[in-house]
Backbone as numpy.savetxt, mean C-alpha at the origin, in Angstrom:
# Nx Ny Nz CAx CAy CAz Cx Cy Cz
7.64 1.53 21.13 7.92 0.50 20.18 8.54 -0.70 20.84
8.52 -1.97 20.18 9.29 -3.58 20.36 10.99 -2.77 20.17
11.25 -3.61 21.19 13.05 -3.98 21.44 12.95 -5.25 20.06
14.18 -5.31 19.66 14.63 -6.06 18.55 14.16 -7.73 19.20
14.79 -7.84 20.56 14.17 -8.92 20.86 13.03 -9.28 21.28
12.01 -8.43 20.99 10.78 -8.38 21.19 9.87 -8.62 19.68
10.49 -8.26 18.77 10.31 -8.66 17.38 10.19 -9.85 16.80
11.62 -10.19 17.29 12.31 -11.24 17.15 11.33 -12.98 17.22
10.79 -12.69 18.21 9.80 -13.54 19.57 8.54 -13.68 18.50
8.04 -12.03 18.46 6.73 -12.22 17.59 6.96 -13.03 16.19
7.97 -12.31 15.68 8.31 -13.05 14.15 8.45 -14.49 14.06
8.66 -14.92 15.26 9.48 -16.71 15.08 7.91 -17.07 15.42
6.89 -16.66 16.23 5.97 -17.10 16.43 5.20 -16.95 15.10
5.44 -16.20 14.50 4.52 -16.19 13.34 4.51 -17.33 12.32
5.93 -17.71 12.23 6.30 -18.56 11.55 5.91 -20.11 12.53
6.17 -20.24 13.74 5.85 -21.68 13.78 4.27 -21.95 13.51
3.71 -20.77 13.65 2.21 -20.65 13.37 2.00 -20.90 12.08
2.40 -21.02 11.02 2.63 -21.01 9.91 2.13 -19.84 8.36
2.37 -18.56 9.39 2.66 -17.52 8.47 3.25 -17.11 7.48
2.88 -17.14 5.95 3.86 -16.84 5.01 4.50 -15.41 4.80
4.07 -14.43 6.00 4.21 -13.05 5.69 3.55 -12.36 6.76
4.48 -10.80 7.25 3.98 -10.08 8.17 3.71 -8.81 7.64
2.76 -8.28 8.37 2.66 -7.09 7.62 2.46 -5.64 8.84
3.98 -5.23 8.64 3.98 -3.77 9.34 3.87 -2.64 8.80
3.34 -1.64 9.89 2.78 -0.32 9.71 4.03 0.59 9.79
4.38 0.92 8.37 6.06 1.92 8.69 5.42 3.38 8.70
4.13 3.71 8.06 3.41 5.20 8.34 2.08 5.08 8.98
1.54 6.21 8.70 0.31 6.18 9.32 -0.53 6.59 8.10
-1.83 7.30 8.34 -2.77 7.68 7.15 -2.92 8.53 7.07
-3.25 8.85 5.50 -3.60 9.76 4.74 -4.56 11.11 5.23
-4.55 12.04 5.26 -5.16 12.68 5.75 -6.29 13.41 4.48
-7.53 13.10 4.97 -8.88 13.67 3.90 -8.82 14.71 4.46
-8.25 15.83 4.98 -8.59 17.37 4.78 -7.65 18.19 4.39
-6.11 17.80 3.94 -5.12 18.02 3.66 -4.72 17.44 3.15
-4.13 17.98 1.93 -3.79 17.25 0.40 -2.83 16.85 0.76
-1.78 15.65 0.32 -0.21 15.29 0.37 0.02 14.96 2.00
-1.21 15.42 3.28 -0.49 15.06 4.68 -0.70 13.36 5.07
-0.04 13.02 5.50 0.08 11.34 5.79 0.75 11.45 7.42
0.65 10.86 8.37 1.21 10.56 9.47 2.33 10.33 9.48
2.81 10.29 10.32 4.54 10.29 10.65 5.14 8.64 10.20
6.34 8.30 9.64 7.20 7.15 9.78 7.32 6.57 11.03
6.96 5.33 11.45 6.85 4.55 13.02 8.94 3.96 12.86
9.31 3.83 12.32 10.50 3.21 12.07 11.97 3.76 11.71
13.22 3.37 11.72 13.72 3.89 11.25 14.50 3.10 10.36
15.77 3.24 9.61 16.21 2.54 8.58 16.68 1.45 8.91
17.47 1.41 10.47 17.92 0.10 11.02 17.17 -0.37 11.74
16.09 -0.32 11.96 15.04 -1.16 12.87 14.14 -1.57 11.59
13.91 -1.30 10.89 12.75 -1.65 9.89 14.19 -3.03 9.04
15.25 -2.38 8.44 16.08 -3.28 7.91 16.25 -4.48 8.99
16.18 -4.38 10.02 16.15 -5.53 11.24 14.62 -6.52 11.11
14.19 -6.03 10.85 12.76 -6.54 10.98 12.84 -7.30 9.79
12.90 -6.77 8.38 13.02 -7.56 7.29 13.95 -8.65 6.90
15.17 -8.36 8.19 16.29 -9.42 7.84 15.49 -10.58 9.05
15.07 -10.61 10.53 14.19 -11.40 10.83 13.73 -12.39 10.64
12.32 -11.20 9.76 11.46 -12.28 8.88 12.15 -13.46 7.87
13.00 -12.24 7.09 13.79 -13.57 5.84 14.30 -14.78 6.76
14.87 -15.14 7.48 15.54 -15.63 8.61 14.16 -16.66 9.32
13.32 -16.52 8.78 12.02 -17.51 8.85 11.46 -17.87 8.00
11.72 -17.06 6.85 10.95 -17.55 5.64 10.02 -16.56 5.07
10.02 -15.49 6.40 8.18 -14.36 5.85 8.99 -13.64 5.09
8.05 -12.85 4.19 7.80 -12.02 3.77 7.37 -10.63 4.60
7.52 -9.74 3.99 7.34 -8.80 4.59 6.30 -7.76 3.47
5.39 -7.61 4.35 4.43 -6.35 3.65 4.55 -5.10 4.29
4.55 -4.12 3.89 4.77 -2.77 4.35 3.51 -1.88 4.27
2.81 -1.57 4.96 1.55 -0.48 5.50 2.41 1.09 4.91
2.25 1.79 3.69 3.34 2.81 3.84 2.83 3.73 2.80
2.46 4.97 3.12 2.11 6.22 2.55 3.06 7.42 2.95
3.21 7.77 1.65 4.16 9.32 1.83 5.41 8.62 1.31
5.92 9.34 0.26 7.32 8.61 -0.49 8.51 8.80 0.60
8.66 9.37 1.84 9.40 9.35 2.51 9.78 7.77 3.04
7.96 7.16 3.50 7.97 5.57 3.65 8.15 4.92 2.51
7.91 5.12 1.47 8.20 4.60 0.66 9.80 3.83 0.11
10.49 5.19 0.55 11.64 5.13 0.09 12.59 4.22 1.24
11.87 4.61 2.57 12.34 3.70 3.12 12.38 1.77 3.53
11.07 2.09 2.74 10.60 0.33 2.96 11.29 -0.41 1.72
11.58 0.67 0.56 12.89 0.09 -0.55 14.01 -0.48 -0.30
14.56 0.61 0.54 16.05 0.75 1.29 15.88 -0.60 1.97
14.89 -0.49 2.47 15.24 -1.73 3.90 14.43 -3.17 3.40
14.54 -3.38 2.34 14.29 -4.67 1.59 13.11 -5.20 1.45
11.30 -4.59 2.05 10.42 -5.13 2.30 10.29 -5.75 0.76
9.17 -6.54 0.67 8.88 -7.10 -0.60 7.47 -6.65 -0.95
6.64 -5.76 -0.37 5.66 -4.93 -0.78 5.47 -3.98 -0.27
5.00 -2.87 -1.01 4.19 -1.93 -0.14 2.99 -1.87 -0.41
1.76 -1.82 0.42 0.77 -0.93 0.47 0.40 -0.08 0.64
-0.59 0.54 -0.22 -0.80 1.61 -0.33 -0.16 2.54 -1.06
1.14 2.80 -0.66 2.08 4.10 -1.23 1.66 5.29 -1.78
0.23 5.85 -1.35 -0.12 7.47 -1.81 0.87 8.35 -1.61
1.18 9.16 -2.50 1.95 10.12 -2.30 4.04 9.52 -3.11
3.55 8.32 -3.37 4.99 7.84 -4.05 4.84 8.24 -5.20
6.42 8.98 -5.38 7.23 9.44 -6.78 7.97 8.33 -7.64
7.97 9.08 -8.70 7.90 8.58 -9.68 9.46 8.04 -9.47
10.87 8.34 -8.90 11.56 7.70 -8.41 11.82 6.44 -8.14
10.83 6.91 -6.43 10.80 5.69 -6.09 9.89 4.57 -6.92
9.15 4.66 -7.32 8.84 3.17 -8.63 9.33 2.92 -8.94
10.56 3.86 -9.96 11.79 3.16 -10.92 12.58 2.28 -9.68
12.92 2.69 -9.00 13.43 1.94 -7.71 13.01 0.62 -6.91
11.41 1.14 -7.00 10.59 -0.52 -6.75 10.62 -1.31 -8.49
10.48 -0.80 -9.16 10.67 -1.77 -10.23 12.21 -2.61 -10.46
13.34 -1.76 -9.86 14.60 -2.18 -9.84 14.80 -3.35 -9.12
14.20 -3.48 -7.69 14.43 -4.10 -6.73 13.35 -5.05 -6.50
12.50 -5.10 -7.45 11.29 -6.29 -7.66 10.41 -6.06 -6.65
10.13 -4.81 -5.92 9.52 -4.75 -4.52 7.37 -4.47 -5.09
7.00 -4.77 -4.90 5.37 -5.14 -5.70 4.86 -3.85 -4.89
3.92 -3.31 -5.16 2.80 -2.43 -5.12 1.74 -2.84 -5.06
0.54 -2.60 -3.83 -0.95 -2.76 -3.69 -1.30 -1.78 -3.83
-1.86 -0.90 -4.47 -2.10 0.46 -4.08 -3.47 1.02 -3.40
-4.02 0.21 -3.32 -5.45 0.44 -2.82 -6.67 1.45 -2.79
-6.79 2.11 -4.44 -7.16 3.58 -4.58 -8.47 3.40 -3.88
-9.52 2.17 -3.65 -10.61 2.26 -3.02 -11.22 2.94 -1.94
-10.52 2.94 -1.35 -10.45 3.16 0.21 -10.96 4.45 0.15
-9.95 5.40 -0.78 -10.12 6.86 -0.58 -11.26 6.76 -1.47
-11.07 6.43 -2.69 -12.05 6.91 -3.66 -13.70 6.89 -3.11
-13.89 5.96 -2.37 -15.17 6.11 -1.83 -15.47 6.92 -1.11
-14.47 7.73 -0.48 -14.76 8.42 0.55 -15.78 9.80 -0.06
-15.68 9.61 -1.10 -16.37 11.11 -1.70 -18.17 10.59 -2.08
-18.43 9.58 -1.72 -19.66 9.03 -1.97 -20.36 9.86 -0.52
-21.64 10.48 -0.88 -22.12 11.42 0.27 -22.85 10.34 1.47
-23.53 10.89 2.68 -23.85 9.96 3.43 -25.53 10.10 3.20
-26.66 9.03 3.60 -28.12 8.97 3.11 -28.89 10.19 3.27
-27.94 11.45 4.08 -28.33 12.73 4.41 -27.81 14.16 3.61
-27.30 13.28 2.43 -26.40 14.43 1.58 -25.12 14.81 1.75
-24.89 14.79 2.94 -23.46 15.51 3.63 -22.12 14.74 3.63
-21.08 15.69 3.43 -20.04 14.74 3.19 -19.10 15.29 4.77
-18.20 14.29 5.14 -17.41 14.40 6.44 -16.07 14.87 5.90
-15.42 14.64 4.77 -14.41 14.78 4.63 -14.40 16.13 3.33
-13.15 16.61 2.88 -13.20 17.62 1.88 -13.16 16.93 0.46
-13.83 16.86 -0.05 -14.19 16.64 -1.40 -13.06 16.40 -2.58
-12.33 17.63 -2.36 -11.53 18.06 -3.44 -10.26 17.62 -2.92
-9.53 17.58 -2.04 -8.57 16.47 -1.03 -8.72 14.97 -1.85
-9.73 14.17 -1.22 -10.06 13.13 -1.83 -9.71 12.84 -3.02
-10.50 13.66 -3.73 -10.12 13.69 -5.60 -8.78 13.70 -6.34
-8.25 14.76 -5.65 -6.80 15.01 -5.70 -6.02 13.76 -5.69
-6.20 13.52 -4.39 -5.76 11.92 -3.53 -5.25 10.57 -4.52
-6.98 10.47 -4.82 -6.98 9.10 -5.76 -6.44 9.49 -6.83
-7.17 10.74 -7.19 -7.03 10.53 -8.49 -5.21 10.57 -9.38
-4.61 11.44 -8.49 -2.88 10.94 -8.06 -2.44 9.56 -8.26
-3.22 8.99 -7.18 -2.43 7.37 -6.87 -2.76 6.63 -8.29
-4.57 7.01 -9.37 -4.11 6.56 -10.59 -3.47 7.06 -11.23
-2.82 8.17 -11.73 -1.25 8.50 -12.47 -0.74 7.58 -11.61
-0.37 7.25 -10.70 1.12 6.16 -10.66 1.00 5.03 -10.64
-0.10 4.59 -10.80 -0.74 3.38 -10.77 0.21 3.16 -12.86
-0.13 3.80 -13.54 -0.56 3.99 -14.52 1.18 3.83 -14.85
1.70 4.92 -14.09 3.37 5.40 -14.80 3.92 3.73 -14.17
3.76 2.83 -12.68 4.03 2.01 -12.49 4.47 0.99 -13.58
3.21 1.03 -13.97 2.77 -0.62 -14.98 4.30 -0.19 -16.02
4.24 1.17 -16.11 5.08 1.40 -17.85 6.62 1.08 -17.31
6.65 1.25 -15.80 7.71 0.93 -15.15 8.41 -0.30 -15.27
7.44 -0.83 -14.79 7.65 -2.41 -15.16 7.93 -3.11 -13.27
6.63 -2.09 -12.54 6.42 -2.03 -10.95 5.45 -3.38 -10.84
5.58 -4.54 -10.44 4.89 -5.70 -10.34 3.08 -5.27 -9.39
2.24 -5.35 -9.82 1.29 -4.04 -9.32 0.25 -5.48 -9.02
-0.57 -5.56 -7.49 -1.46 -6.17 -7.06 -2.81 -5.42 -6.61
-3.85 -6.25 -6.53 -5.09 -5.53 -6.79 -5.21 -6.06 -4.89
-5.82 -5.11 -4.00 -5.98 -5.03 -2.93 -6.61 -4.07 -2.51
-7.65 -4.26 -1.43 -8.78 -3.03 -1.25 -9.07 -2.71 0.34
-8.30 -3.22 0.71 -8.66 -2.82 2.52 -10.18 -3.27 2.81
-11.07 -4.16 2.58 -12.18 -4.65 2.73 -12.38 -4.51 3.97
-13.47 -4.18 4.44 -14.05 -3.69 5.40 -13.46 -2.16 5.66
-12.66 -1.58 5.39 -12.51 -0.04 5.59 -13.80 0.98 5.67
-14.08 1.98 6.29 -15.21 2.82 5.76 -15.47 2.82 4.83
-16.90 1.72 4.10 -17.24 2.44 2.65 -16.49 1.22 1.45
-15.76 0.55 2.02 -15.29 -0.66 1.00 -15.48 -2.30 2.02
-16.78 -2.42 0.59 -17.57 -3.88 1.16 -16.59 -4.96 0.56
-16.62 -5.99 1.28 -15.86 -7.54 0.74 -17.12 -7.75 -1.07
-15.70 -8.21 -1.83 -16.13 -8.54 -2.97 -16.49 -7.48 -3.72
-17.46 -6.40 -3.60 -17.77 -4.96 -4.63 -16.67 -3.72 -4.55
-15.66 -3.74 -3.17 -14.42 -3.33 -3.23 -14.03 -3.73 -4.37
-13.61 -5.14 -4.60 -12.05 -5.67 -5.32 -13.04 -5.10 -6.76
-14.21 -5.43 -7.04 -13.99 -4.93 -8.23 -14.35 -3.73 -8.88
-14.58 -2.72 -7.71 -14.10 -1.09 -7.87 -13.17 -1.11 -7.94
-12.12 -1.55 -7.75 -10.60 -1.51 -7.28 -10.15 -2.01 -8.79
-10.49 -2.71 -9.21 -10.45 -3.11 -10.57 -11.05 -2.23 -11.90
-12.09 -1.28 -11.65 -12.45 -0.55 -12.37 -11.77 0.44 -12.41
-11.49 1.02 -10.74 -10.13 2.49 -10.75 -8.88 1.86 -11.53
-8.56 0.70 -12.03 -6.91 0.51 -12.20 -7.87 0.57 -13.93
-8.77 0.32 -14.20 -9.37 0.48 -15.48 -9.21 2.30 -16.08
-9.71 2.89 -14.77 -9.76 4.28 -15.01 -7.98 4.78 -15.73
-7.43 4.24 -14.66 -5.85 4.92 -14.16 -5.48 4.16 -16.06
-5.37 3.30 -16.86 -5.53 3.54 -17.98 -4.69 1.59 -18.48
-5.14 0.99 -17.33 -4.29 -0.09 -17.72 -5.46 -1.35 -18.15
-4.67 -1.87 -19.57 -5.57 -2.56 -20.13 -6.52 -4.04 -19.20
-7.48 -5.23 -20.26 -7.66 -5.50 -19.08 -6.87 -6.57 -18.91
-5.94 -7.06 -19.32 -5.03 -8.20 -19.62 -4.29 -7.67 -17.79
-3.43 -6.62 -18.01 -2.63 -5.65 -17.09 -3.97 -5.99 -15.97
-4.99 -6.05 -15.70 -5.46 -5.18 -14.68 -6.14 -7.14 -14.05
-6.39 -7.73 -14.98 -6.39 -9.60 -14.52 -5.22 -10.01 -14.22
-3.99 -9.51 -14.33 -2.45 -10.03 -14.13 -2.52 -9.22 -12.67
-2.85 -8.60 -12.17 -2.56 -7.89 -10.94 -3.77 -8.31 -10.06
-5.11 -8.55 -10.57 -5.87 -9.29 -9.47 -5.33 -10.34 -9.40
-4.77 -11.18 -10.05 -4.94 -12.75 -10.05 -3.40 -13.00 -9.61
-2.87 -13.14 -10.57 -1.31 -13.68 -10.51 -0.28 -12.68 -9.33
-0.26 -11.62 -9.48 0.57 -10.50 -8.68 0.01 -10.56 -7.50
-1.51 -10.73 -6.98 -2.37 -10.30 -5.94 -1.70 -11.45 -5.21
C-alpha cells in the first residue's frame, strides 16, 4: 500500500487536475461461487479516515468501492460520502448511512447478468449464488429507500455482460423489481446519480 505521503501527492494531483472526487477500493469482489464471500478490506480505520480527511482538504469527495458490511461499516466510520456497491450490507448499517447522509450506488447489474448463459448454453459461475446475491442487494435496495438512504443508479458499464446505456436501464428495471416506485427510481438515476 501508499505511505500517507504518498496519498497525499496523488490526492493534491487530482485536484489541480480538476477532479471533483476519488474513488477507492476499501474491498475486493464478490465471489459467484460462494454466497456472502467478498475479498478482504485493503484499509484500515485510520488510513481510510486519512484519506477522506485529505480529499476534504481539496475539495474531493470520496467514493468508496465496498462490499461486505464489514466495508461498509467502515467507509461510514471513516466519513466517505458514497459507497458502491455494498452487497452484503445490513440493515444497520443503512440506518447509519441514512444518519450520516452517506449515498448508495448499488449496482445490482453487474451480478444480475451474470446468470444470463453463454451462446453455448453453459454457465461459468453457480447459478443459485448469483440469485441469492442480487436478489439480496434488491431487499436493501428496497429497505434503503424506506430508510431514507439517498440511493444512485450506477452500473459498472463495461463489466462482463453490462453494455454502456442497456446497463443503466436494467439497472433501472432491477430497482423497479426491488419494489421502488418510478418517481423513487428517476430521483436516483437523475438527481442522486
Amino acid at each position: 500500500g501508499a505511505a500517507p505521503g504518498e496519498f497525499a501527492q496523488i490526492i493534491k494531483r487530482y485536484a489541480v487536475e480538476g477532479s471533483n472526487q476519488i474513488k477507492i477500493l476499501v474491498s475486493g469482489v464478490v465471489s459467484f461461487k460462494e454466497y456472502g464471500r467478498v475479498s478482504g478490506v485493503q484499509f484500515d480505520l485510520k488510513e481510510l479516515s486519512q484519506i477522506v480527511q485529505m480529499a476534504g482538504d481539496h475539495g474531493l469527495k470520496v467514493m468508496a468501492h465496498a462490499s461486505s458490511d464489514e466495508a461498509v461499516r467502515l467507509c461510514i466510520k471513516a466519513g466517505v460520502h458514497s459507497v458502491e456497491h455494498g452487497f452484503f450490507v445490513s440493515e444497520n448499517s443503512l440506518q447509519a448511512m441514512a444518519e450520516k447522509g452517506v449515498a448508495w450506488v448499488p449496482t445490482v447489474v453487474p451480478v444480475a447478468v451474470q446468470n444470463q448463459g453463454r451462446p453455448d448454453g453453459s454457465y461459468i459461475k453457480d447459478r443459485l449464488v448469483i440469485e441469492q446475491t442480487y436478489r439480496r442487494q434488491l431487499r436493501m435496495i428496497r429497505c434503503a429507500q424506506q430508510l431514507g438512504v439517498t440511493i444512485g443508479v450506477g452500473t459498472d458499464a463495461g463489466a462482463a455482460g453490462v453494455q454502456h446505456g442497456a446497463g443503466f436501464w436494467q439497472e433501472m428495471q432491477l430497482f423497479r423489481e426491488a419494489g421502488l416506485t418510478t418517481e423513487e427510481i428517476l430521483t436516483a438515476a437523475t438527481r442522486n446519480a
